[in-house]
C-alpha positions as CSV (number, residue, x, y, z in Angstrom):
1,X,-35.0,1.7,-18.8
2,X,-31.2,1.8,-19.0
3,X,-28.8,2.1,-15.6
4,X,-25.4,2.9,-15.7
5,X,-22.6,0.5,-14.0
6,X,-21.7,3.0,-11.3
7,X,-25.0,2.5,-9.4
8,X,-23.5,-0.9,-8.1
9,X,-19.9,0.8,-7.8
10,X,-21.8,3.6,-5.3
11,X,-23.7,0.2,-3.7
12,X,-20.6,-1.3,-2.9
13,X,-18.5,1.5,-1.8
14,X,-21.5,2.3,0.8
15,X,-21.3,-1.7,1.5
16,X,-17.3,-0.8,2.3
17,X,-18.1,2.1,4.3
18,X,-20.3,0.4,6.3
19,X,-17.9,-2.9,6.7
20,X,-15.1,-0.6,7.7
21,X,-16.8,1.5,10.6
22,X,-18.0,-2.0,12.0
23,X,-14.2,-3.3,12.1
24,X,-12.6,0.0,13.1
25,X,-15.4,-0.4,16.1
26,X,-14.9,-3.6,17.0
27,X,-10.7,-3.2,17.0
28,X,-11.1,-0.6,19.0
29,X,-13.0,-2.3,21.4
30,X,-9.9,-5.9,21.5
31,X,-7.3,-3.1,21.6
32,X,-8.8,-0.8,24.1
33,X,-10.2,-4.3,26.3
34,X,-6.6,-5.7,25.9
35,X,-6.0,-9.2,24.2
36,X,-6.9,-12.4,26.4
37,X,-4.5,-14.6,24.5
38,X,-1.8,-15.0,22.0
39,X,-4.5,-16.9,19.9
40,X,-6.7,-13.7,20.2
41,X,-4.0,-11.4,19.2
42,X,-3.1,-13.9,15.8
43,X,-6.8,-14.3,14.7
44,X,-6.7,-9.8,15.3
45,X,-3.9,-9.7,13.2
46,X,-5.6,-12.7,10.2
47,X,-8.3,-10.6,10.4
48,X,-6.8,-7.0,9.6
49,X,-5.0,-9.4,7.0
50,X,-7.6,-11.0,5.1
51,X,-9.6,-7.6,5.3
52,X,-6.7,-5.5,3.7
53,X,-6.2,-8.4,0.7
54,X,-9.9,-8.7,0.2
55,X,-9.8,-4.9,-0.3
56,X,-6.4,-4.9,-2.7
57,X,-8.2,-7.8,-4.9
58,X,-11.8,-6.0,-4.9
59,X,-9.8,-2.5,-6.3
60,X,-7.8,-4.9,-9.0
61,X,-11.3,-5.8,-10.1
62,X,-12.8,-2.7,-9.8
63,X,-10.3,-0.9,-11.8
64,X,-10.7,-2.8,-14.9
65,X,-14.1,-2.3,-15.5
66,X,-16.0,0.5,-17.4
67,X,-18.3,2.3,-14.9
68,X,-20.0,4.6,-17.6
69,X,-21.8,1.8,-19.8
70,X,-25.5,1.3,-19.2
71,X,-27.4,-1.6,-18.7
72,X,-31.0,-2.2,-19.5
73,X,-33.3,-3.2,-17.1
74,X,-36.5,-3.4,-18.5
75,X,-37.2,-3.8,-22.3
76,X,-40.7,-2.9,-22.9
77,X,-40.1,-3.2,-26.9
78,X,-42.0,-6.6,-27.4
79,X,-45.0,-7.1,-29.0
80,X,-47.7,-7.2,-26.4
81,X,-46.3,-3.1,-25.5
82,X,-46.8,-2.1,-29.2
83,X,-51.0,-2.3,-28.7
């Protein structure tokens, strides 16, 4: 049984998808609640930071590999399958 590459590329963009909606909710809710302190506002800002470089080192990655070679999963060639 043979799977292409993009699977995992579609499993991770939904992974993204769903990473991003959580943190677009929850800055929503510091911005909209107002920031208790200046330490509050810095970790806000790390955050949105470290989520942006994440994102810029994931797509160098991403971008260098081939999505349309398969993989094989199973290999049911042996010689206990040739009965």
């Amino acid at each position: 049984m043979q799977l292409t590459l993009s699977v995992f590329l579609f499993i991770y963009l939904i992974y993204i998808a769903i990473f991003l909606f959580f943190s677009f909710f929850n800055l929503y809710h510091i911005v909209h609640n107002g920031f208790v302190s200046t330490l509050a506002y810095v970790i806000t800002v790390g955050y949105i930071v470290a989520t942006v470089l994440a994102l810029f080192v994931s797509y160098y990655f991403i971008a260098q590999v081939d999505w349309s070679q398969t993989i094989e999963i199973f290999n049911f060639k042996g010689p206990i399958f040739n009965m």
